[in-house]
C-alpha positions as CSV (number, residue, x, y, z in Angstrom):
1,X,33.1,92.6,-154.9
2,X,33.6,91.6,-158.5
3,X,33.7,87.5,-159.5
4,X,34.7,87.2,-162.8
5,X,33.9,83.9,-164.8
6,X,37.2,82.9,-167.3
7,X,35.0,79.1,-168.2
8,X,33.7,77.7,-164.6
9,X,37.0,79.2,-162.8
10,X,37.0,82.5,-160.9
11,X,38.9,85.8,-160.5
12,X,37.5,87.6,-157.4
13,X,38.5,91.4,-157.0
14,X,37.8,92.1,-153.3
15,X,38.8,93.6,-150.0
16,X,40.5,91.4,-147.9
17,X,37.2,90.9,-145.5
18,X,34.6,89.7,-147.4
19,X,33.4,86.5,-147.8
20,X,35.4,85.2,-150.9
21,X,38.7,85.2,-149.2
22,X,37.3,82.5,-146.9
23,X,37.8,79.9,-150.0
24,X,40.3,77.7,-148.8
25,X,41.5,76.5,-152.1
26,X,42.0,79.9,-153.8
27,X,45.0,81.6,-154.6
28,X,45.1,84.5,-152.9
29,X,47.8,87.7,-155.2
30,X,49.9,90.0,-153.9
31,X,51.3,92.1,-156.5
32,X,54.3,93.9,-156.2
33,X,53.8,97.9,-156.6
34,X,54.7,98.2,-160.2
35,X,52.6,95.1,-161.0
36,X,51.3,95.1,-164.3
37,X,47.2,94.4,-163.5
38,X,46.5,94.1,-167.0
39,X,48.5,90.9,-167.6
40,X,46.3,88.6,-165.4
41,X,42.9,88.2,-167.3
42,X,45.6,86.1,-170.4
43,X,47.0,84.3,-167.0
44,X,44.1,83.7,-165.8
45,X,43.0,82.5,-169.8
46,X,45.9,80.8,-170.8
47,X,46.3,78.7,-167.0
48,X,43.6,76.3,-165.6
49,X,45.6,75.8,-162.5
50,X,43.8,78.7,-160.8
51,X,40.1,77.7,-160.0
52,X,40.1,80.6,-158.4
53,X,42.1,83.3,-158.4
54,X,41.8,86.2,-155.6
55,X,43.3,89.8,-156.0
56,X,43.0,91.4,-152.7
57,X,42.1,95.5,-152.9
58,X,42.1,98.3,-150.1
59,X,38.6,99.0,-149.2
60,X,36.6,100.9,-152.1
61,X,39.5,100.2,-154.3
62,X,37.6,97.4,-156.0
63,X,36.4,99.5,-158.9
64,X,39.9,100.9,-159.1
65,X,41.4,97.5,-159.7
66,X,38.9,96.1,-161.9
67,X,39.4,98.8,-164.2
68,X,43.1,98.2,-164.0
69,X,42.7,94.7,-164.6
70,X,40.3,94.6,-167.5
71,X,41.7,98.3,-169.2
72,X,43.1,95.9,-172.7
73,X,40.2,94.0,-173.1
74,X,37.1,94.7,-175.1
75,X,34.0,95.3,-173.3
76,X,30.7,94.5,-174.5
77,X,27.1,94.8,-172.8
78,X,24.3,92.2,-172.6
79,X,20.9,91.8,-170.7
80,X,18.7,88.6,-169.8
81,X,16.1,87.3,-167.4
82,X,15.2,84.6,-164.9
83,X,12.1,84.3,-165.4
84,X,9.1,82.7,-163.1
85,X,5.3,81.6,-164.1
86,X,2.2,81.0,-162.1
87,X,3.5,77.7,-161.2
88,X,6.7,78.8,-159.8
89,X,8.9,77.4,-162.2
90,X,12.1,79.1,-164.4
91,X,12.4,79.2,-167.9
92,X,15.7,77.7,-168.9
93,X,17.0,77.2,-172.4
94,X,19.4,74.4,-173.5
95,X,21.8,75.8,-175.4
96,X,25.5,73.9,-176.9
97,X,24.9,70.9,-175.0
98,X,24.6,73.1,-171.1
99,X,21.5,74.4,-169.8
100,X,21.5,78.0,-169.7
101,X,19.1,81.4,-169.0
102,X,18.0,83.7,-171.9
103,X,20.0,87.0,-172.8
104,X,22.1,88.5,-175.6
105,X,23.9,91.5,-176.5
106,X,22.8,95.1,-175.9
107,X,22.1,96.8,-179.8
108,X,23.6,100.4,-180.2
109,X,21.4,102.9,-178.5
110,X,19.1,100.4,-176.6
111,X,18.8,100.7,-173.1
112,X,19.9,97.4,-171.1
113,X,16.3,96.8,-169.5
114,X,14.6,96.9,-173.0
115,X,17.8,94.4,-174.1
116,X,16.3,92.2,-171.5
117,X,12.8,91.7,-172.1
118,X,13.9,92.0,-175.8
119,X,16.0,88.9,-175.8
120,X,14.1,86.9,-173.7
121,X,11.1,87.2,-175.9
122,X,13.7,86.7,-178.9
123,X,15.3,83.7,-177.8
124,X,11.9,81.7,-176.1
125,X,8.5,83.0,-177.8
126,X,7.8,84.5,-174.1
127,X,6.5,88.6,-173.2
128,X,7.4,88.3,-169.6
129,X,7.2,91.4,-167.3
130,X,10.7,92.8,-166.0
131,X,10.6,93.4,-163.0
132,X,13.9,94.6,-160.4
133,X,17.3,93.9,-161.4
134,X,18.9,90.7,-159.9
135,X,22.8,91.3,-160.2
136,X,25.6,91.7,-163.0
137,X,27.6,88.8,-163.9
138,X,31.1,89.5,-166.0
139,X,32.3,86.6,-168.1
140,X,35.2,86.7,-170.9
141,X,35.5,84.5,-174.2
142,X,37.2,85.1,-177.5
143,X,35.8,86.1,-180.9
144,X,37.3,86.8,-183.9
145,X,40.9,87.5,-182.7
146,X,39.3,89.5,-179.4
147,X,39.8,88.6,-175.9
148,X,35.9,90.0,-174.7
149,X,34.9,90.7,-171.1
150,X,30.8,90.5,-171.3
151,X,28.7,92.4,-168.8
152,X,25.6,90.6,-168.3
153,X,22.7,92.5,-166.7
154,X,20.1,89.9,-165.4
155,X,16.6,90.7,-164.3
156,X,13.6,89.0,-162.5
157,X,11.0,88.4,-164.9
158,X,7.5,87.7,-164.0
159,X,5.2,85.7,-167.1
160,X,1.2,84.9,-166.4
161,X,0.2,83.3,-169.6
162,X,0.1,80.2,-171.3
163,X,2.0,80.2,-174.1
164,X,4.5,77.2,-174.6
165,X,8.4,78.6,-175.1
166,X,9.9,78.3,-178.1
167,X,13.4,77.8,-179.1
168,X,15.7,80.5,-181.1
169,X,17.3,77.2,-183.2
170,X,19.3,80.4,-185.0
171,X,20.8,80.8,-181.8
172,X,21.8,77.4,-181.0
173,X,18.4,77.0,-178.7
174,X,17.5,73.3,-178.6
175,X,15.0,73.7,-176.0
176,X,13.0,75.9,-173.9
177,X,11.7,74.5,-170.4
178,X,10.1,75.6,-167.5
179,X,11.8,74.0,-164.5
180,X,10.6,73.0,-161.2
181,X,12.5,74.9,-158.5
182,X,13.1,71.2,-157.1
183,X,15.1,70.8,-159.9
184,X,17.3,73.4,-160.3
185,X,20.3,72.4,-158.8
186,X,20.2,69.4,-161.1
187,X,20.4,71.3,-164.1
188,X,23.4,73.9,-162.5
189,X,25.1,70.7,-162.3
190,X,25.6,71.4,-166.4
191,X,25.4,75.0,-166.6
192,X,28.2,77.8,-166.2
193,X,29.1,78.8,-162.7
194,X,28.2,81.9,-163.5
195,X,24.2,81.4,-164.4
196,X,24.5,79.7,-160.7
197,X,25.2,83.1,-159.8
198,X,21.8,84.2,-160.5
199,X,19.8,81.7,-158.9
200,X,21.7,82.7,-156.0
201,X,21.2,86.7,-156.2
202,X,17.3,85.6,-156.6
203,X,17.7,83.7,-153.3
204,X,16.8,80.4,-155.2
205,X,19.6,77.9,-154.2
């Protein structure tokens, strides 16, 4: 199953079965045969009446579709980590007014875990250890005339020393935090649906 984030709504690219389907309140697409896949992500971009948007597939055609449905857009890779100390608390940075998790885009040649641990160490002042990966969350935004699908890969991260977290202000960083796991949902509550995502692959919320 694929959920794509287009802001806070969703397009889910699924077989009829799983769980997603079970949202009352989506829009569930059939296309026709000769349906033009490629049209929907500027739909989906260009309408807000979809929260979210469902495209039903034939069981392992999920990949099939996706590739369909994304094949005009420009792709681009990025990396990040949720990140736990000794206390059991997550690193979260506040970034453009949301709270958010630390990542950024893959450089040429890098490979994705090393963009992880990289970024997070950019972006807070923190060497944490990388440990498995979590899950992948796709989101899409524009930039400089390009309609961009981003590939985020998101790994646990383990840290067991003291320093305080500092903010990348070049990045927009207000402020690094660890948060109590008490507290988490509180902060979701102005994040992007997709960072929810993560806390949820780590079995957190």
């Amino acid at each position: 199953m694929y959920n794509i984030f287009f802001n806070n709504r969703i397009l889910t690219i699924c077989t009829l079965g799983e769980k997603a389907t079970n949202d009352i309140n989506a829009v569930l697409f059939h296309p026709a045969d000769n349906y033009n896949l490629s049209t929907i992500p500027k739909l989906m971009d260009k309408s807000e009446k979809f929260n979210h948007f469902i495209i039903p597939t034939e069981p392992k055609m999920e990949e099939k579709t996706y590739d369909k449905v994304f094949s005009k857009m420009t792709h681009v890779n990025a990396a990040g980590g949720l990140v736990t100390n000794k206390k059991g608390e997550y690193l979260m940075i506040f970034r453009r007014g949301v709270w958010d998790l630390p990542k950024g885009w893959q450089e040429k040649g890098e490979d994705i875990k090393k963009t992880a641990t990289r970024e997070v160490e950019e972006e807070t002042g923190i060497k944490a250890k990388r440990g498995n990966l979590l899950c992948i969350t796709h989101h899409t935004y524009h930039l400089e005339k390009k309609f961009i699908i981003k590939h985020t890969s998101w790994y646990a991260m383990t840290y067991s020393g003291s320093s305080v977290p500092v903010p990348q202000t070049g990045e927009e960083i207000t402020e690094c935090k660890w948060i109590k796991k008490s507290k988490i949902k509180e902060c979701l509550e102005n994040s992007y649906a997709s960072i929810a995502e993560i806390f949820r692959a780590a079995e957190i919320i």
